[in-house]
N, CA and C atoms of all chains as a GROMACS GRO file, in nm:
protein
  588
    1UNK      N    1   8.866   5.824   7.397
    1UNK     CA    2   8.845   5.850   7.256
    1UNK      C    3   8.903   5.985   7.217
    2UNK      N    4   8.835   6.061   7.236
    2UNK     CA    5   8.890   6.258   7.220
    2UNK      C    6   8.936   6.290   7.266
    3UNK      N    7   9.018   6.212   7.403
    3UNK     CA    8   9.047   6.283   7.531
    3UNK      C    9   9.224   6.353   7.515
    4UNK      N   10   9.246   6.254   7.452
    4UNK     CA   11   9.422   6.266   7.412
    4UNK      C   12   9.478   6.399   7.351
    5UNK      N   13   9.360   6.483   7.268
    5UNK     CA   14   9.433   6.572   7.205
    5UNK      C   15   9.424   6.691   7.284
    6UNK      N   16   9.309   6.646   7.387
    6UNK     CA   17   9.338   6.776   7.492
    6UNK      C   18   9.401   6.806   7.602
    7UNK      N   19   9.495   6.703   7.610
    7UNK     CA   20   9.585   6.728   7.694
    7UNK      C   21   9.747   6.816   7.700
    8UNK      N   22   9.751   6.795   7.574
    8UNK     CA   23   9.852   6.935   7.535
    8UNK      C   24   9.862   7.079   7.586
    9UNK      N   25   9.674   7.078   7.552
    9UNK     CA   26   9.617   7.198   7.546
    9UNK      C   27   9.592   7.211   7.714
   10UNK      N   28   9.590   7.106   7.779
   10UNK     CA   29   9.573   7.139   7.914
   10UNK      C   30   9.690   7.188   7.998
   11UNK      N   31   9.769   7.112   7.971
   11UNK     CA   32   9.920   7.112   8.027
   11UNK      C   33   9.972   7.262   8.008
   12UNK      N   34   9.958   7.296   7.850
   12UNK     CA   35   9.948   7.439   7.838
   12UNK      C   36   9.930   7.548   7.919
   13UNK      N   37   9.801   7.540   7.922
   13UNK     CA   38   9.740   7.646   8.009
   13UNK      C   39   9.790   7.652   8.140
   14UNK      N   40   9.810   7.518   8.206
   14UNK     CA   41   9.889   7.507   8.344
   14UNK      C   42   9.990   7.548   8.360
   15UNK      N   43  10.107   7.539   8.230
   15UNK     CA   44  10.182   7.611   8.219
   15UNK      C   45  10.247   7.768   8.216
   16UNK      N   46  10.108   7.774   8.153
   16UNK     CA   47  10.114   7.946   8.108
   16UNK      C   48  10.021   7.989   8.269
   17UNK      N   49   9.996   7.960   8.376
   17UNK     CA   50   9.934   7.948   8.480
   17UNK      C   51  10.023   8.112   8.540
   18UNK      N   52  10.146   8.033   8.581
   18UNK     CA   53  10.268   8.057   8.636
   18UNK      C   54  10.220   8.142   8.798
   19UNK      N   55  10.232   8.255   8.788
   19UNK     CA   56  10.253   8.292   8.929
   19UNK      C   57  10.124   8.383   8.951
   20UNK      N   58  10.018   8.324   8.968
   20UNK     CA   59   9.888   8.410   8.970
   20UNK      C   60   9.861   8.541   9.030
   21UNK      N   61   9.953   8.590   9.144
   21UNK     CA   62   9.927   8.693   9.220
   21UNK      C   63   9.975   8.806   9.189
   22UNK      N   64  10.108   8.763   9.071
   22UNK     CA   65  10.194   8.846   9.004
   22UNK      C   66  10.122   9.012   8.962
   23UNK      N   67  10.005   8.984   8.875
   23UNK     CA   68   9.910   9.110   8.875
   23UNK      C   69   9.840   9.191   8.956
   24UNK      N   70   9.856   9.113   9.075
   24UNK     CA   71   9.777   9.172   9.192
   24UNK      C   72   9.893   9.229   9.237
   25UNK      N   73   9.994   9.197   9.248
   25UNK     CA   74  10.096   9.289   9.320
   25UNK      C   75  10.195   9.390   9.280
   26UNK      N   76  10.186   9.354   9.117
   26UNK     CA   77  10.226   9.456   9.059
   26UNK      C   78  10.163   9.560   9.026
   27UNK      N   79  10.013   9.544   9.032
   27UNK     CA   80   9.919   9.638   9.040
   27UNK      C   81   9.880   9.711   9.144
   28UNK      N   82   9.925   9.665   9.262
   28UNK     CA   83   9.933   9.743   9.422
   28UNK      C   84  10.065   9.836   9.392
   29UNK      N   85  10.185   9.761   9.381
   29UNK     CA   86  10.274   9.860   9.338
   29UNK      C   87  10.285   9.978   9.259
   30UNK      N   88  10.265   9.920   9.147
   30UNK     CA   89  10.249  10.044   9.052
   30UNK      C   90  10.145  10.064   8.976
   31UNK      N   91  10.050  10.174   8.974
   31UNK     CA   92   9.916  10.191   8.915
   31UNK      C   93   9.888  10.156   8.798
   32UNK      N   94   9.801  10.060   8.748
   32UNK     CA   95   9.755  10.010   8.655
   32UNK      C   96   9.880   9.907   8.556
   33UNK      N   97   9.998   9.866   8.615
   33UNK     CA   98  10.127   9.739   8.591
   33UNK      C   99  10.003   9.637   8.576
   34UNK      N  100   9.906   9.607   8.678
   34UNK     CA  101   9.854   9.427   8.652
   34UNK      C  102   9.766   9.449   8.516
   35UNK      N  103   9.704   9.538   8.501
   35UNK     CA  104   9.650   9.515   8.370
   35UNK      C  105   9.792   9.532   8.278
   36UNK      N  106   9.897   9.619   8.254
   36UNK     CA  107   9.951   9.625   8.156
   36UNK      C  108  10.022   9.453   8.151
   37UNK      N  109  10.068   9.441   8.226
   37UNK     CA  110  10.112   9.261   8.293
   37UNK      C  111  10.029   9.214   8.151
   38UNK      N  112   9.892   9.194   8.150
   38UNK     CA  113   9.800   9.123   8.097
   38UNK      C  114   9.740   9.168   7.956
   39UNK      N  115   9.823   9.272   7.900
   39UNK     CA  116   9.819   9.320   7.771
   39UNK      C  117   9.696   9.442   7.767
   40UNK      N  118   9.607   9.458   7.889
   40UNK     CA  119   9.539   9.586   7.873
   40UNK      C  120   9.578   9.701   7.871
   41UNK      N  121   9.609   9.714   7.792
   41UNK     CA  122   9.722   9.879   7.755
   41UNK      C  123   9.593   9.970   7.823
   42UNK      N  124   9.485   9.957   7.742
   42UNK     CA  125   9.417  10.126   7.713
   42UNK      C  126   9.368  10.090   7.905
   43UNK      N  127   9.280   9.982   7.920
   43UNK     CA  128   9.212   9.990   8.118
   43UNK      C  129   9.396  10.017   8.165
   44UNK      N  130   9.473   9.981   8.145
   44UNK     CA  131   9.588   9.993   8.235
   44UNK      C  132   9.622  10.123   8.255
   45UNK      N  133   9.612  10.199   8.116
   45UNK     CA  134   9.651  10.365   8.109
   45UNK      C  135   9.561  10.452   8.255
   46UNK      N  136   9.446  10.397   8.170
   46UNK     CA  137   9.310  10.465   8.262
   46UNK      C  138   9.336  10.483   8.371
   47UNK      N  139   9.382  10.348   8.443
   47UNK     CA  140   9.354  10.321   8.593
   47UNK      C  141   9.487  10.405   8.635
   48UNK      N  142   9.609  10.396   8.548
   48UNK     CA  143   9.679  10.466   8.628
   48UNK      C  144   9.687  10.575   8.591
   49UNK      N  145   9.604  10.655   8.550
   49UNK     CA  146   9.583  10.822   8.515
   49UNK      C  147   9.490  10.857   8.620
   50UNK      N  148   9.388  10.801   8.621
   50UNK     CA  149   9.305  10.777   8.758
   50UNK      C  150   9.332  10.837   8.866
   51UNK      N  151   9.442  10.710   8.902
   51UNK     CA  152   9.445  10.699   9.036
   51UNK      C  153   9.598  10.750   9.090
   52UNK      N  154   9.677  10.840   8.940
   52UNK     CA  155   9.805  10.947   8.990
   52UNK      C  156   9.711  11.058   8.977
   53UNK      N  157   9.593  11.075   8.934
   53UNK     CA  158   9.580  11.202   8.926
   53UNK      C  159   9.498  11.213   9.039
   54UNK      N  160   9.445  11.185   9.125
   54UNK     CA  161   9.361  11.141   9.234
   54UNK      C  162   9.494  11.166   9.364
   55UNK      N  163   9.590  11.099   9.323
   55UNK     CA  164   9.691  11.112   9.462
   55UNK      C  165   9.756  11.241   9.443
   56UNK      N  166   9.785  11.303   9.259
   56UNK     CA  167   9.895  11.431   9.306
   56UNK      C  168   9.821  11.544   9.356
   57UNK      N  169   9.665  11.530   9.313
   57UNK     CA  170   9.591  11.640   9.336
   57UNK      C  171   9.560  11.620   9.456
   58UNK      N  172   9.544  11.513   9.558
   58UNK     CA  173   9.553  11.509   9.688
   58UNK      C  174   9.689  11.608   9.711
   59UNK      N  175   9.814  11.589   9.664
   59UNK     CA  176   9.934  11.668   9.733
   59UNK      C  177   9.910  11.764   9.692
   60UNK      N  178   9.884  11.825   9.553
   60UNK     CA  179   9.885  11.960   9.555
   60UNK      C  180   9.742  12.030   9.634
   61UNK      N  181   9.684  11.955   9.676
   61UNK     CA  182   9.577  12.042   9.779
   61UNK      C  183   9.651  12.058   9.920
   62UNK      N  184   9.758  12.025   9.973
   62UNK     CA  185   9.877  11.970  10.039
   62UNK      C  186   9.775  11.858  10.151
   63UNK      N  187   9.753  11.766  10.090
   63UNK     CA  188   9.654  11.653  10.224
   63UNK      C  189   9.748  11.582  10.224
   64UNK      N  190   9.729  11.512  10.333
   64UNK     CA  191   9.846  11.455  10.463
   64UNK      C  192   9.848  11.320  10.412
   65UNK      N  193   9.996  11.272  10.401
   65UNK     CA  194  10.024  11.088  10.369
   65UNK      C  195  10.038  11.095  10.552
   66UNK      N  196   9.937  10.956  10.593
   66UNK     CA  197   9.920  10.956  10.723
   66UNK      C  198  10.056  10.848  10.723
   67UNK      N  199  10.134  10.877  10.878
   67UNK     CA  200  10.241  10.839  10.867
   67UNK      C  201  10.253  10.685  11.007
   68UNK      N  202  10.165  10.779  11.077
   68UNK     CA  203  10.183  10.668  11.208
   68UNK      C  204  10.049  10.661  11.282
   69UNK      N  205   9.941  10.537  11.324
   69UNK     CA  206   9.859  10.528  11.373
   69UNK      C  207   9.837  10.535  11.497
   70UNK      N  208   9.750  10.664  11.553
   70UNK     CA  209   9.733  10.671  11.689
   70UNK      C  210   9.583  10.658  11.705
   71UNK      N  211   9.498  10.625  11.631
   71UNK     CA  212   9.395  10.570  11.675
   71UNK      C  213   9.363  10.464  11.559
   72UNK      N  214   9.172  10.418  11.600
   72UNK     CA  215   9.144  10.350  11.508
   72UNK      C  216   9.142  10.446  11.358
   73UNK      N  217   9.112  10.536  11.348
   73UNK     CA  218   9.088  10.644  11.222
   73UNK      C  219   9.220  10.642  11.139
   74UNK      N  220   9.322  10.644  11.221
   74UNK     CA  221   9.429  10.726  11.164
   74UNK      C  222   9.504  10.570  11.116
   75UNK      N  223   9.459  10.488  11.183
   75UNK     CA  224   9.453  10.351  11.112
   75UNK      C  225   9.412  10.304  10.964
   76UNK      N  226   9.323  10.360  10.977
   76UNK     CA  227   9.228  10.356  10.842
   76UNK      C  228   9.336  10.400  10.752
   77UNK      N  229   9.345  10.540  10.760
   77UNK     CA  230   9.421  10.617  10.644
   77UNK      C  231   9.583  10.598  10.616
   78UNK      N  232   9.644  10.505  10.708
   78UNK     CA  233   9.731  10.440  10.679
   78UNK      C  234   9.713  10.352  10.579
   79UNK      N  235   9.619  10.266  10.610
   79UNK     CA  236   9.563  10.155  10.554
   79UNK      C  237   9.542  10.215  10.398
   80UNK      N  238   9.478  10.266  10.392
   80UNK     CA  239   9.451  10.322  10.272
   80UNK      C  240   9.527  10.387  10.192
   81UNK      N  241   9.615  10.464  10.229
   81UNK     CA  242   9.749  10.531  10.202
   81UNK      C  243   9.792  10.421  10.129
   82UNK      N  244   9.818  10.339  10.221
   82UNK     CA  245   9.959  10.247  10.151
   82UNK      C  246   9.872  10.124  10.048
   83UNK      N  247   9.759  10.179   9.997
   83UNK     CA  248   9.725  10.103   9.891
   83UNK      C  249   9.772  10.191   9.768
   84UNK      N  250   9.821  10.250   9.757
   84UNK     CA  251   9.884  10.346   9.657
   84UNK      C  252  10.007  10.277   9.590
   85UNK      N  253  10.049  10.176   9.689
   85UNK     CA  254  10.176  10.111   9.662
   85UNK      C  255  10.303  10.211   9.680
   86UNK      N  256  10.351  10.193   9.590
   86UNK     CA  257  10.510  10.303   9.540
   86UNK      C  258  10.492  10.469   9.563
   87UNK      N  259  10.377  10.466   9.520
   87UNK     CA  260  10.369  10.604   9.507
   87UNK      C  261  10.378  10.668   9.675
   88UNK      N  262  10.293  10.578   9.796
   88UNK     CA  263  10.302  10.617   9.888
   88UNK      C  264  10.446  10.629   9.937
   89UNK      N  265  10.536  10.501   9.923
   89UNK     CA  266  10.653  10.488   9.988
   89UNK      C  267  10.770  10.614   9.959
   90UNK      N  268  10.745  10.631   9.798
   90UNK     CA  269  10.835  10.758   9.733
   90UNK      C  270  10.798  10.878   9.800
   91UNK      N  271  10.660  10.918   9.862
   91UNK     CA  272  10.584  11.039   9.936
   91UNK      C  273  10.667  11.066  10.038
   92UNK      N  274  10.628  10.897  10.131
   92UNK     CA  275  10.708  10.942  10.264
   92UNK      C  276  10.873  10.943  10.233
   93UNK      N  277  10.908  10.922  10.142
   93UNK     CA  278  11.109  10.918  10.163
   93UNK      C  279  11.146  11.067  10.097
   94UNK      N  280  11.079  11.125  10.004
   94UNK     CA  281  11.007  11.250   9.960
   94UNK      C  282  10.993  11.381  10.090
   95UNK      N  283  10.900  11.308  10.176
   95UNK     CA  284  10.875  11.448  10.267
   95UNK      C  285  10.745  11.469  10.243
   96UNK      N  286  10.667  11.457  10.117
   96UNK     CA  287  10.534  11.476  10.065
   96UNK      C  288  10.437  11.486  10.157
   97UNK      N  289  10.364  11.548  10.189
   97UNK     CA  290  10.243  11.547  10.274
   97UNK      C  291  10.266  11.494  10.396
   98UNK      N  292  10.368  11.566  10.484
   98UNK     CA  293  10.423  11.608  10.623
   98UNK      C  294  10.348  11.717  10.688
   99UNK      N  295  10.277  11.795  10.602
   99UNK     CA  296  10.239  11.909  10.696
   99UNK      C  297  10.136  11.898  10.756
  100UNK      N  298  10.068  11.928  10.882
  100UNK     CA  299   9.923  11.905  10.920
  100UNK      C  300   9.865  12.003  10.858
  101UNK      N  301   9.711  11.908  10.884
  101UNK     CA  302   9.587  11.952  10.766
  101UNK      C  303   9.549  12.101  10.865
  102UNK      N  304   9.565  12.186  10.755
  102UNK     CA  305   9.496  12.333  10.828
  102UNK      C  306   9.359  12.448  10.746
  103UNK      N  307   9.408  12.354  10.660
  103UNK     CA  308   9.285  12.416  10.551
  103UNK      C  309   9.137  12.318  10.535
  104UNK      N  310   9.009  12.333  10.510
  104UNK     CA  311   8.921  12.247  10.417
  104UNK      C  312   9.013  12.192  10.330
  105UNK      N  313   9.062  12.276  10.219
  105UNK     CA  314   9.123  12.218  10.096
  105UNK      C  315   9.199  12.117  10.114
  106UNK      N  316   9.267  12.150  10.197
  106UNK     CA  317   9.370  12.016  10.256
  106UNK      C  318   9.333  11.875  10.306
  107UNK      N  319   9.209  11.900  10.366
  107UNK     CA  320   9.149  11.757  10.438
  107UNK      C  321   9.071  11.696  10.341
  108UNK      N  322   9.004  11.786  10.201
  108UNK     CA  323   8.980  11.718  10.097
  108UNK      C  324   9.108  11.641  10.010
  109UNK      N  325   9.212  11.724  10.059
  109UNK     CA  326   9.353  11.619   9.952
  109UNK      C  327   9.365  11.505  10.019
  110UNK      N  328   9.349  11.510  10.190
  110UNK     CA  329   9.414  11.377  10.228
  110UNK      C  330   9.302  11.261  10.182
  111UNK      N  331   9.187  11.330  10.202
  111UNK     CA  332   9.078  11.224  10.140
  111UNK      C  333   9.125  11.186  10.037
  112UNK      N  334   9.155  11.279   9.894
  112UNK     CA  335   9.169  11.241   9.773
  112UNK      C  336   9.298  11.131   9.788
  113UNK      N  337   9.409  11.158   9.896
  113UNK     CA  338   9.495  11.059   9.855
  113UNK      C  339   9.503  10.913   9.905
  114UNK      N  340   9.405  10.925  10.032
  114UNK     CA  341   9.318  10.762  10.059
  114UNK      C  342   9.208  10.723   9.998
  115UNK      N  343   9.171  10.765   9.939
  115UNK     CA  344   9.079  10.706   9.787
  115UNK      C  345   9.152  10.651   9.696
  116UNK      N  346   9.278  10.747   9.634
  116UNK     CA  347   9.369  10.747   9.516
  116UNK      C  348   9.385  10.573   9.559
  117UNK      N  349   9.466  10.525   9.692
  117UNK     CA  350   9.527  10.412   9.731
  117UNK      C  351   9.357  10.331   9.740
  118UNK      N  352   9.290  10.309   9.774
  118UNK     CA  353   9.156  10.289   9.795
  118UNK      C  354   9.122  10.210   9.654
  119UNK      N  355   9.111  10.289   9.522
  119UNK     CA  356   9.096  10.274   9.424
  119UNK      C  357   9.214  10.195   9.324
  120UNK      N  358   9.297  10.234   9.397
  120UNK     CA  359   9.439  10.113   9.344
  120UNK      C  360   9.440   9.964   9.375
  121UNK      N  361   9.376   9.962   9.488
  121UNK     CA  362   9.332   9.798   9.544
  121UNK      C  363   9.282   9.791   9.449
  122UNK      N  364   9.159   9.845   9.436
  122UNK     CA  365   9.017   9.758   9.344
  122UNK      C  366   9.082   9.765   9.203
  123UNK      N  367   9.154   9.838   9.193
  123UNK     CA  368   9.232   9.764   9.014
  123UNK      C  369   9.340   9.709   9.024
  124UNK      N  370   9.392   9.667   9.085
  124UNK     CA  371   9.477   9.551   9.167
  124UNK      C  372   9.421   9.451   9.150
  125UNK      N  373   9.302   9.427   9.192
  125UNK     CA  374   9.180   9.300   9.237
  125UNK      C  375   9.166   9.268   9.099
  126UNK      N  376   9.105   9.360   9.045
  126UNK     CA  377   8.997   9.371   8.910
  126UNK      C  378   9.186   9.273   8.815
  127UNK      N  379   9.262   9.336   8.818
  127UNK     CA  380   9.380   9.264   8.764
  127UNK      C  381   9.396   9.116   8.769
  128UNK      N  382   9.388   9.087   8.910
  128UNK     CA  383   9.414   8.947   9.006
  128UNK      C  384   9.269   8.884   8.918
  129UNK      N  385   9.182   8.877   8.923
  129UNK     CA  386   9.027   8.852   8.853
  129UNK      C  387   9.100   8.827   8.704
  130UNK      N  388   9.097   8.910   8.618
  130UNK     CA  389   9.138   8.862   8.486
  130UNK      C  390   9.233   8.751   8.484
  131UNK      N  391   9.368   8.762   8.580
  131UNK     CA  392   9.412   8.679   8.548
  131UNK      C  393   9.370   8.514   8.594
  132UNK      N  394   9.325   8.520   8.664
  132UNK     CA  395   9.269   8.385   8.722
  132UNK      C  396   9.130   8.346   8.702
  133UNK      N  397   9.055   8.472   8.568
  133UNK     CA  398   8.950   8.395   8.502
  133UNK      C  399   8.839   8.416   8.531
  134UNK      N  400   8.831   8.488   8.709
  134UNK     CA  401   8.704   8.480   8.753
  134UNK      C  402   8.645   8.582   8.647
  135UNK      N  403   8.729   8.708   8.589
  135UNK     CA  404   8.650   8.863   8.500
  135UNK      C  405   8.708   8.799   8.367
  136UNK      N  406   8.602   8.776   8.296
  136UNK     CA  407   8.587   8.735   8.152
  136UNK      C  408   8.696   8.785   8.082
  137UNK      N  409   8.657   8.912   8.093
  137UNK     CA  410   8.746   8.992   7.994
  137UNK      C  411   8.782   9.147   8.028
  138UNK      N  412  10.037  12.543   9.526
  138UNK     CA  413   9.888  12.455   9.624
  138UNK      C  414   9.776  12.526   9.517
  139UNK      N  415   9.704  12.356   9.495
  139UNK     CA  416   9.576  12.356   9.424
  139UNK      C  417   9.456  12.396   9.504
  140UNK      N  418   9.385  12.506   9.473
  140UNK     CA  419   9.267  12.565   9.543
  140UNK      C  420   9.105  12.509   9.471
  141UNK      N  421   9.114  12.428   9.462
  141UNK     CA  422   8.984  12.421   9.427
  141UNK      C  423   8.885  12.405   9.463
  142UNK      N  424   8.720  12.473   9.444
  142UNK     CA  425   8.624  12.495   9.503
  142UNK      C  426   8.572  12.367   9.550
  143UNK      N  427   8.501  12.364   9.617
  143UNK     CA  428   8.420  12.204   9.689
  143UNK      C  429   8.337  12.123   9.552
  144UNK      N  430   8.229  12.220   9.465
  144UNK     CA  431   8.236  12.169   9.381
  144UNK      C  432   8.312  12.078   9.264
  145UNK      N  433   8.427  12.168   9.240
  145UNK     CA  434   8.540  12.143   9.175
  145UNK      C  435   8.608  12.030   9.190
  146UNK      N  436   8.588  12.036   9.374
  146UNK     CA  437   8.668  11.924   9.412
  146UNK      C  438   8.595  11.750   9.389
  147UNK      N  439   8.454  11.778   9.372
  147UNK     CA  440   8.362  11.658   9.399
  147UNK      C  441   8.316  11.621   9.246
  148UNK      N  442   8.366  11.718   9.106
  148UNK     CA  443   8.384  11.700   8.992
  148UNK      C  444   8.522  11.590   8.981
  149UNK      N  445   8.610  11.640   9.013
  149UNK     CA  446   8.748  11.584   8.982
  149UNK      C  447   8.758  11.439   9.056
  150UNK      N  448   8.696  11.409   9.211
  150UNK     CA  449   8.677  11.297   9.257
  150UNK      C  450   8.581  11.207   9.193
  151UNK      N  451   8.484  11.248   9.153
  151UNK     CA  452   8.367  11.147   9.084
  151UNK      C  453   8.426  11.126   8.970
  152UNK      N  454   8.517  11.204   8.864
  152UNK     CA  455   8.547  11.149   8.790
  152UNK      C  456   8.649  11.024   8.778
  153UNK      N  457   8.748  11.078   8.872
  153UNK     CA  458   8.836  10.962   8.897
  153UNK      C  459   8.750  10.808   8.945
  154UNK      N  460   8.680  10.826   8.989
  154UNK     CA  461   8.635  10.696   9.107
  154UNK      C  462   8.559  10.652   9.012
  155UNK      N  463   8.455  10.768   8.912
  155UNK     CA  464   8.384  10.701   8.801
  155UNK      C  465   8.485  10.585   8.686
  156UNK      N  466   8.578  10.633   8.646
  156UNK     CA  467   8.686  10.583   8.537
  156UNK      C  468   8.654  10.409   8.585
  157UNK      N  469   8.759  10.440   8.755
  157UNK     CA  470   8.812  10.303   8.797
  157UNK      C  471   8.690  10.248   8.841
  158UNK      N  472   8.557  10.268   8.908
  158UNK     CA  473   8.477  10.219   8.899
  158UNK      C  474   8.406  10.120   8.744
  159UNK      N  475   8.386  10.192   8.664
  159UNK     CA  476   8.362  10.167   8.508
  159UNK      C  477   8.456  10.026   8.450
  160UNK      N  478   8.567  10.102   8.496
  160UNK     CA  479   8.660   9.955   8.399
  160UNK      C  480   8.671   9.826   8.513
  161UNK      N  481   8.658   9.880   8.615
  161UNK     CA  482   8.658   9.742   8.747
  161UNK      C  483   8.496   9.649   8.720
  162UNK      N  484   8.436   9.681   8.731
  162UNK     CA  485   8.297   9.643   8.747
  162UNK      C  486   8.208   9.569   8.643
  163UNK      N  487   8.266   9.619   8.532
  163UNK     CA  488   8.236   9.585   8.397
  163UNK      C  489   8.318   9.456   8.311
  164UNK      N  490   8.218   9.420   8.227
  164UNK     CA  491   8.377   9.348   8.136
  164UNK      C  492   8.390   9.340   7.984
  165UNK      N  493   8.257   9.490   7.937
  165UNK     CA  494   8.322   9.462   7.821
  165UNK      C  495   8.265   9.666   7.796
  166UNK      N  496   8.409   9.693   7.733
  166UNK     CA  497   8.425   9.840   7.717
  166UNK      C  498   8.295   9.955   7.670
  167UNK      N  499   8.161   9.889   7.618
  167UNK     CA  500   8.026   9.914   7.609
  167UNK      C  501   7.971   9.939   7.757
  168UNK      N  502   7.970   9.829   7.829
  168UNK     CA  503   7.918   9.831   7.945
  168UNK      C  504   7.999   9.921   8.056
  169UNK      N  505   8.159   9.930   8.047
  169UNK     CA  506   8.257   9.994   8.129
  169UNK      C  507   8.204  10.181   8.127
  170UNK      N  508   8.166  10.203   8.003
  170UNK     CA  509   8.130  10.362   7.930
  170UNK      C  510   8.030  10.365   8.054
  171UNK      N  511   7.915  10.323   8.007
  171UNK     CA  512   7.757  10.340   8.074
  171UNK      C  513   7.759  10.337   8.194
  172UNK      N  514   7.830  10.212   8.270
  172UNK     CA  515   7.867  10.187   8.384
  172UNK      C  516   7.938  10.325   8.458
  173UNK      N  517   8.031  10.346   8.385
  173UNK     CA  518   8.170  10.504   8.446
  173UNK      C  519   8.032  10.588   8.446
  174UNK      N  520   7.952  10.663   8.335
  174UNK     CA  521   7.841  10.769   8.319
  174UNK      C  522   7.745  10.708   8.404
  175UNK      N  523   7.713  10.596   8.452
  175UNK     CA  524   7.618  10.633   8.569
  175UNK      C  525   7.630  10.642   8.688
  176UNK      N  526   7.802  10.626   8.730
  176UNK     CA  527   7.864  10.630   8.882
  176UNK      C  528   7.868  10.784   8.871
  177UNK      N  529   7.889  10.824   8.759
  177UNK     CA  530   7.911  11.015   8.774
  177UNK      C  531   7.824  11.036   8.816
  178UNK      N  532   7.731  11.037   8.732
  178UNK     CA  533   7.596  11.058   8.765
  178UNK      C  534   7.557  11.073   8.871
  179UNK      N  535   7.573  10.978   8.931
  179UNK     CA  536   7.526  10.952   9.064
  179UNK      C  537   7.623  10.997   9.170
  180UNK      N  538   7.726  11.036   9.177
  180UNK     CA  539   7.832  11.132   9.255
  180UNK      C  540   7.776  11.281   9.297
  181UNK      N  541   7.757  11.328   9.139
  181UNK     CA  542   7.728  11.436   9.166
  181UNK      C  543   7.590  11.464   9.206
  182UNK      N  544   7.525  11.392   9.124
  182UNK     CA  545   7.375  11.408   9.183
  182UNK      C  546   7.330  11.387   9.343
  183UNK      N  547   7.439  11.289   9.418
  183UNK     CA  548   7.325  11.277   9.514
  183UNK      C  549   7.483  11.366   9.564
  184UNK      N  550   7.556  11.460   9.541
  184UNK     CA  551   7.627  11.575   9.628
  184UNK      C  552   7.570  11.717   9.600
  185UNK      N  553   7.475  11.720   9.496
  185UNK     CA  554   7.383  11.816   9.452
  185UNK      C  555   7.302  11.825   9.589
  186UNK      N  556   7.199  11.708   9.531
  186UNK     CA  557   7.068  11.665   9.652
  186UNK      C  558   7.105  11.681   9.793
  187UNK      N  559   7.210  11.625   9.827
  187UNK     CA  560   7.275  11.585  10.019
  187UNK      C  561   7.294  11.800  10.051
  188UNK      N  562   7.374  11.888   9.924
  188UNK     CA  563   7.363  12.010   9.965
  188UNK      C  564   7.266  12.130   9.982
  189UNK      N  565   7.157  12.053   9.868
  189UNK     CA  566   7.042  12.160   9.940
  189UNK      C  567   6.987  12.111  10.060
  190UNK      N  568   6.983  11.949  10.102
  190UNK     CA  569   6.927  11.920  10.171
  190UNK      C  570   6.972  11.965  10.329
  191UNK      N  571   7.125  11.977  10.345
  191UNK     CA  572   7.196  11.999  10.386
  191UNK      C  573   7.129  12.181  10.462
  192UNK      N  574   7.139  12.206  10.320
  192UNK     CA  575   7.144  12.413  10.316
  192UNK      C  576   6.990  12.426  10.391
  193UNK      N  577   6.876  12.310  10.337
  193UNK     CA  578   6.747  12.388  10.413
  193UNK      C  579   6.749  12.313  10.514
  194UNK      N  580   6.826  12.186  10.622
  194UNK     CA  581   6.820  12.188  10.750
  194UNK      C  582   6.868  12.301  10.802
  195UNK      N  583   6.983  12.357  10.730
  195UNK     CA  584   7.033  12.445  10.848
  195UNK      C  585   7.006  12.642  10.849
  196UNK      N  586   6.881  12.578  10.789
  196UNK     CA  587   6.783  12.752  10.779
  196UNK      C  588   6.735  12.722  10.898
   0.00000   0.00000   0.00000
């Protein structure tokens, strides 16, 4: 009976589907791209004011982009590092945070700059979510 | 090179983590506000609390 006119409207949406992960990975790449992807200008700004200002102030405290894993730890902060996306890769081709940590101040930057990447996942995610419906809005 | 005090430093981190916390967690820009102001909140407060607690173990 009703069923016919919603199939346009279905096909649609399947259409407009297209490549679901697209926000999630453009949002790993570059800070706050999956929301802009998805028309959130102002959360897109945020996240990536956030989470550059979180990584430069990691460098200017000079904290360490961890480069090569020699244990489980230093694992971690790889790991975490390279959730930064771009920003990490430009660091290491850069030179950026080569020096070992010799200060407090410093071991608070490297923190700040495995958080910075840390916090780029989860708006990566939070991106990947909008677009596939599970986050409302 | 940025020198900033430990305080300073645990201002500038809670705020960041508050922001992306706020707009991740939330889903509508009412709730994202309240949500960001009570992760601060709670940053600094329990780095308040953890340092005296901290300062009178180690009297």
């Amino acid at each position: 009976m009703a069923t016919t006119p919603n199939k346009p409207a279905v096909a649609g949406k399947s259409a407009q589907q297209g490549f679901v992960y697209l926000p999630l990975i453009a949002g790993w790449l570059v800070p706050g791209a999956g929301h802009f992807l998805l028309g959130k200008w102002g959360r897109g700004a945020l996240l990536a004011v956030a989470v550059l200002t979180m990584f430069i102030l990691g460098l200017g405290m000079q904290g360490k982009l961890y480069t090569s894993a020699q244990d489980i730890l230093d694992l971690l902060g790889v790991a975490g590092d390279l959730g930064s996306g771009i920003l990490y890769f430009v660091g290491r081709a850069a030179g950026w945070g080569s020096q070992p940590v010799q200060t407090t101040v410093a071991d608070y930057g490297t923190k700040f700059i495995v958080v910075a990447g840390l916090l780029n996942i989860i708006a990566a995610v939070d991106a990947h979510n909008l677009r596939t419906g599970r986050k409302s809005s | 090179m940025i020198h900033p005090s430990h305080f300073a430093a645990v201002l500038l981190f809670a705020l960041c983590a508050s922001t992306v916390f706020g707009i991740t967690m939330r889903d509508t820009p009412r709730k994202m506000v309240r949500y960001g102001a009570y992760c601060f909140v709670l940053f600094i407060g329990s780095a308040i609390v953890l340092s005296w607690v901290m300062f009178l173990i180690a009297r």
